[in-house]
TORTORBA-843697 format. One record per residue (C-alpha): residue in one letter; x, y, z. Coordinates in steps of 0.001 Angstrom, whole numbers, padded with zeros to 6 digits, always signed. Layout:
% residues N
aXYZ ...
This chain:
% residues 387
x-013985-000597-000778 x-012983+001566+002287 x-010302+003164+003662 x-010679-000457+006104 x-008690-001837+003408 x-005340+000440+003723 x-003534+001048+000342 x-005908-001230-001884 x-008750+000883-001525 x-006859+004138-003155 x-005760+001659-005762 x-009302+000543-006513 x-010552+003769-005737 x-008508+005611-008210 x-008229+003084-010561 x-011920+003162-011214 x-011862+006589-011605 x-009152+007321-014155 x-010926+004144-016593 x-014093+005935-016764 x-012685+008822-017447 x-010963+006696-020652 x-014641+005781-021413 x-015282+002507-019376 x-018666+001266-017831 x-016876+000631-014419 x-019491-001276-011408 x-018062-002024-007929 x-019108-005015-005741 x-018413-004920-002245 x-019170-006751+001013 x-019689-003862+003232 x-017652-002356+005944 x-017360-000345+009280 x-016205+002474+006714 x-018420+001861+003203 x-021089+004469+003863 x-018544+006770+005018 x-015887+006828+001519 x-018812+006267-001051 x-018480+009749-001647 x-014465+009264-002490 x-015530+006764-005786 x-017142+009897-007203 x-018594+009873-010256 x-018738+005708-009891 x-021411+004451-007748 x-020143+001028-005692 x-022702-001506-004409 x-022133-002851-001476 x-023869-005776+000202 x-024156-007112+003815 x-021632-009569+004955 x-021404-012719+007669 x-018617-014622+009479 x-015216-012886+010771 x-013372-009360+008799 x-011476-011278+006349 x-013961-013977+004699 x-016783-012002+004596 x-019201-014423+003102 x-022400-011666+001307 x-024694-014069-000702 x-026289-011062-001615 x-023014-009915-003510 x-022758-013187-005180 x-026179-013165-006592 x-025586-009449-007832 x-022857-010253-009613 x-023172-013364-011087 x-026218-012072-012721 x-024488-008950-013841 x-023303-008035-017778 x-020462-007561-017090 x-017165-008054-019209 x-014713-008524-017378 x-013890-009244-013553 x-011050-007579-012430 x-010665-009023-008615 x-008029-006895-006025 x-006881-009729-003403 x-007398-012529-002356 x-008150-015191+001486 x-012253-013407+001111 x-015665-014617-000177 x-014882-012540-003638 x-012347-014889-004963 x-015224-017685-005033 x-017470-015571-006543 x-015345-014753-009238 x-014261-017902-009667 x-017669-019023-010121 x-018711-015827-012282 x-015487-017047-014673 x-017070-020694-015433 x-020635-019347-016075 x-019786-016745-017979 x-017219-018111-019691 x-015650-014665-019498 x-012133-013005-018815 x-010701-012768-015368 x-008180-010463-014222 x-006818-011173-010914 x-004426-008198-008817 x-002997-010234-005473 x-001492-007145-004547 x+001219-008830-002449 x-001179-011347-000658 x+001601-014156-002739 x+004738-013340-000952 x+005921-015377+000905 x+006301-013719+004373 x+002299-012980+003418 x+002023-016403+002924 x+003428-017792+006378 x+001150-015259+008266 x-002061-017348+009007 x-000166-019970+007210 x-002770-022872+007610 x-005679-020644+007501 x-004099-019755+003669 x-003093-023041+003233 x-006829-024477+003633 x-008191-021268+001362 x-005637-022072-000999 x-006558-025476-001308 x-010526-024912-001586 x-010314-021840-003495 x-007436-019598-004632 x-006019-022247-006143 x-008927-023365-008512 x-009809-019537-009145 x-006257-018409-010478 x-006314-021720-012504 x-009314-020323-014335 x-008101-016309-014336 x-006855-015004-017956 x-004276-013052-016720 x-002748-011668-013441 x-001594-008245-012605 x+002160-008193-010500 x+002968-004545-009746 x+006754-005822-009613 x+008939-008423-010878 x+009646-010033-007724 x+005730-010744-008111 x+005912-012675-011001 x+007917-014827-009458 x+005904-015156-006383 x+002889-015585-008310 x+004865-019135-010861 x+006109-020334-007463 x+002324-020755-005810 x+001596-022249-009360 x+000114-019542-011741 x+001384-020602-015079 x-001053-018069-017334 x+000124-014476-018595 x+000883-011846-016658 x+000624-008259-017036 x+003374-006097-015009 x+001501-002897-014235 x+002708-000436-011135 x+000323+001103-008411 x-000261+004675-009292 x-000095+007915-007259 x-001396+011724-008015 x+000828+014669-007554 x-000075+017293-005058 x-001749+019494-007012 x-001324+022600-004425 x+002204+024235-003755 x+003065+023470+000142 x+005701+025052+001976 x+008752+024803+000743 x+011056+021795+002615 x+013759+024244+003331 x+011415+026219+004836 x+010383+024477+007438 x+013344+022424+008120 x+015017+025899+008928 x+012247+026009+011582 x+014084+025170+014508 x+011924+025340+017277 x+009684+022386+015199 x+011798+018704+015224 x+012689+017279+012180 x+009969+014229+011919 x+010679+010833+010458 x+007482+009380+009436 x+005375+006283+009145 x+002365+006349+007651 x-000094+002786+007088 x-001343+000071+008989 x-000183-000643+012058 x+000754-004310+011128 x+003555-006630+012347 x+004859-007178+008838 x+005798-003248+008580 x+008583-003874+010749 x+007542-001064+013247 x+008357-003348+016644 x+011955-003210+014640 x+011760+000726+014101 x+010304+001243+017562 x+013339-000492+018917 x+016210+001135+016875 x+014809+004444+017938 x+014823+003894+021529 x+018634+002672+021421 x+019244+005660+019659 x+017566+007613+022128 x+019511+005960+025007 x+022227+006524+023418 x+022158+009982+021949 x+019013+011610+023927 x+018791+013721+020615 x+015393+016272+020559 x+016238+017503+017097 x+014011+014091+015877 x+010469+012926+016642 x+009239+009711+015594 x+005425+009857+014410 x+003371+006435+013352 x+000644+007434+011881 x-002563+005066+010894 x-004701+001972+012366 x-004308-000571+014389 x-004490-003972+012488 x-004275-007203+014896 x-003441-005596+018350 x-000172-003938+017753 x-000061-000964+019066 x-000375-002060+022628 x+002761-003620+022032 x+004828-000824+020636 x+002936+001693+023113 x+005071-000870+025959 x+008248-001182+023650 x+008773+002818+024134 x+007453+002656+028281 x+010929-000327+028160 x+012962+002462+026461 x+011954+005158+028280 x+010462+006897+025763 x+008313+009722+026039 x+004869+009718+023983 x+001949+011618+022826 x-000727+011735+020582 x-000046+014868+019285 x+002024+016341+016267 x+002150+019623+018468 x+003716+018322+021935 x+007132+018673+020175 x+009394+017495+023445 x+007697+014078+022998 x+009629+011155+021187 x+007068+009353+019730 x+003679+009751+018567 x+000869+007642+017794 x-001274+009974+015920 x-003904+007363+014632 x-005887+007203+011313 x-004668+009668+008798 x-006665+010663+006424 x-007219+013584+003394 x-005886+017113+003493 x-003988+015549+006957 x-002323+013289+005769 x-001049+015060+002917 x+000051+017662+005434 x+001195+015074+007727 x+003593+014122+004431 x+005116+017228+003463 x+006114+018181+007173 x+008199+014818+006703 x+012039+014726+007100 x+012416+011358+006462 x+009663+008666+005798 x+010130+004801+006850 x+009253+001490+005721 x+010579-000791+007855 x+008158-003615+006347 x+009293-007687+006046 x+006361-008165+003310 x+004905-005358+000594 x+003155-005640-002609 x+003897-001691-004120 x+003232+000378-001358 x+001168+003060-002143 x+002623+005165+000764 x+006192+005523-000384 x+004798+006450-004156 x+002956+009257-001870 x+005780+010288+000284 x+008195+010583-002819 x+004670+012729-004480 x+005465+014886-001631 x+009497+015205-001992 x+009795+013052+001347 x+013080+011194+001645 x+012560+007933+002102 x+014478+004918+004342 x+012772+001443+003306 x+013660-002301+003080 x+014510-004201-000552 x+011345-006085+000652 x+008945-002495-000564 x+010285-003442-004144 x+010859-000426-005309 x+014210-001209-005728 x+014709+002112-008836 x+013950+004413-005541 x+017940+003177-004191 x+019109+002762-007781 x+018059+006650-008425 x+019128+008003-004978 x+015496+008517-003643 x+016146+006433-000810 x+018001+004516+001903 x+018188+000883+001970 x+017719-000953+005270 x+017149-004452+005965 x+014338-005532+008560 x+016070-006001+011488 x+016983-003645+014319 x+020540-002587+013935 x+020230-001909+010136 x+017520+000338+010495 x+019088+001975+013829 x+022399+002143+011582 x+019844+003579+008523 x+018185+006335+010521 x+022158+007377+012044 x+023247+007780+008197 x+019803+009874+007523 x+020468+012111+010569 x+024472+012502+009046 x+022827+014192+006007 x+022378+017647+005878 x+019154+018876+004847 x+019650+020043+001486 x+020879+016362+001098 x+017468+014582+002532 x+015872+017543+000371 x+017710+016383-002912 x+016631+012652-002356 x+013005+013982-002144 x+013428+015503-005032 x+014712+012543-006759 x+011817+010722-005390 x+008987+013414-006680 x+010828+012789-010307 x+010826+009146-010267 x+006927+009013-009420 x+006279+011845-011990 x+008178+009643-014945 x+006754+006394-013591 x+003718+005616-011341 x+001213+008543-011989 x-002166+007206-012367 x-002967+008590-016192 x-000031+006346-017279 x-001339+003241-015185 x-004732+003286-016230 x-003522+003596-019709 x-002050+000358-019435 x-004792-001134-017693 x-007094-000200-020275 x-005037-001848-022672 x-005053-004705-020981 x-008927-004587-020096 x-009145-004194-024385 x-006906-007258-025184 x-008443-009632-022523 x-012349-008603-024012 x-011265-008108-027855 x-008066-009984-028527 x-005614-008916-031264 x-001995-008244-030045 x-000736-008738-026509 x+000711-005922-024998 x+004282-005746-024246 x+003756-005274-020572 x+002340-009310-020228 x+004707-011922-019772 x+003865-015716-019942 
């Protein structure tokens, strides 16, 4: 229920938010986290409890939290992910109460997910996940290609196909042009997220050095922006020392190539956003990643793999397609550096357009409050559930 938990926490976050606004009693369980005490003030006007937790980061076994909320009135149980203590609870919660279920895997299904810690998911799996989807109502996939991830583990319930949301900015920033006609400033392409080895950033880090060897061009900076998840960065840190690049950890030393600017959070990310040129997802495995919807809320063109699904963002010309291996994203960023800017400027405009028609978060928590009212009440099953 931190910002510990990348893009799942804004989802939760804001989700909670916009359904009491519609009028719901939402309550938040939560093992804690380094980061709970610190973003309680983010859930604003809904209160989370959280509850001490044992064993290693991802399990996070909180008997506490179990006894809360299996004594709770609840509902509903609307669960985000899965491989942690919660899905037991709820599973449990589901056969005493005899109660609906909602279950949001947020990606945690696909298979490249699924390989990483393979046996470790395999045994969870087994003992739990399993067992607990068997006895969920209904499943929310943000995307097609999660449906289909979600009958191939062996979910053969409904399924509602609700999108991740985003908000627009709702201050003006500097105009693109603006500061793209700034040319004493580098054009930055951006990554912004976890620093995981499923979002392909070994693969970016790479492309950009060749291109560096090869070109030795200052009009681009690369900045990766967020934490480090599973001892990473040390490795891309010595894939630009192999390349020769030059680093910093600084948005202001502007002769650098790269830099590692760390967590990004708030007004500086935002900022971080609309200073963006061109932002990357290089990624081998995503659910609906919350930071594209955000870089296309802040008219940032935007170079990601078929593996984001978010497959409308090619189809409507808000981005570049890339597959995640080295040469297609060194061959991407080449065609994005061909463009002129009022052509990156028009695909961020597309992008800002496609959010505003499709993934703001009044329109998602519509849907999820219809499907919150069908699972409690019954009557007719909305059109966005598929069996």
């Amino acid at each position: 229920m931190s910002r510990d938990a990348g893009g799942i926490f804004e989802v939760e976050c804001a989700l909670a938010k916009e359904l009491t606004s519609r009028g719901c009693e939402i309550s938040v369980f939560s093992p804690s986290d380094a980061q709970s005490i610190c973003d309680l003030a983010c859930w604003a006007p809904v209160e989370p409890q959280i509850f001490p937790c044992f064993g290693n980061d991802s399990f996070r076994y909180s008997p506490g939290l179990r006894r809360a909320f299996i004594n709770g009135s609840q509902d509903l149980c609307h669960l985000h992910s899965l491989w942690s203590h919660t899905s037991l609870v709820a599973s449990h919660w589901s056969v005493i109460s005899k109660k609906p279920l909602l279950v949001s895997p947020n990606g945690m299904l696909d298979p490249w997910a699924l390989r990483n810690s393979k046996w470790k998911k395999m045994l969870i799996g087994w003992l739990i996940e399993k067992r607990m989807l068997s006895r969920s109502s209904c499943v929310q996939a943000n995307t097609t290609k999660d449906v289909e991830d979600y009958q191939r583990y062996g979910f053969r319930g409904p399924i509602a196909v609700i999108p991740n949301g985003v908000y627009l900015p709702n201050k003006v920033c500097v105009p693109r042009a603006t500061s793209r006609s700034m040319t004493s400033a580098p054009k930055r392409i951006v990554y912004l997220g976890r620093i995981h080895r499923k979002k392909g950033l070994a693969n970016l880090v790479h492309a950009w050095g060749q291109i560096q060897q090869e070109k030795s061009s200052r009009e681009w900076q690369l900045v990766i922006a967020g934490k480090d998840d599973g001892g990473h960065l040390p490795e891309l840190r010595q894939l630009c020392i192999d390349y020769g690049l030059r680093c910093a950890d600084s948005k202001d030393d502007k002769q650098s190539d790269v830099t590692f600017l760390g967590p990004t959070y708030a007004d500086e990310k935002y900022q971080l956003l609309t200073e963006a040129s061109l932002f990357v997802l290089p990624s081998f495995s995503e659910g609906l990643p919350m930071a594209v919807l955000e870089a296309w809320a802040h008219r940032a063109p935007v170079m990601m793999t078929a593996e984001c699904n978010l497959n409308i963002g090619f189809e409507m010309g808000a981005a570049i397609e890339v597959r995640p291996s080295i040469q297609s994203i060194r061959k991407g960023l080449l065609s994005a550096f061909d463009r002129s800017s009022d052509e990156l400027s028009d695909m961020g405009e597309c992008g800002y357009e496609l959010v505003k028609s499709n993934f703001v978060w009044s329109s998602v928590a519509r849907q999820m409050h219809e499907l919150y009212a069908w699972m409690i009440g019954g009557g007719n099953e909305p059109q966005f559930v598929t069996k």
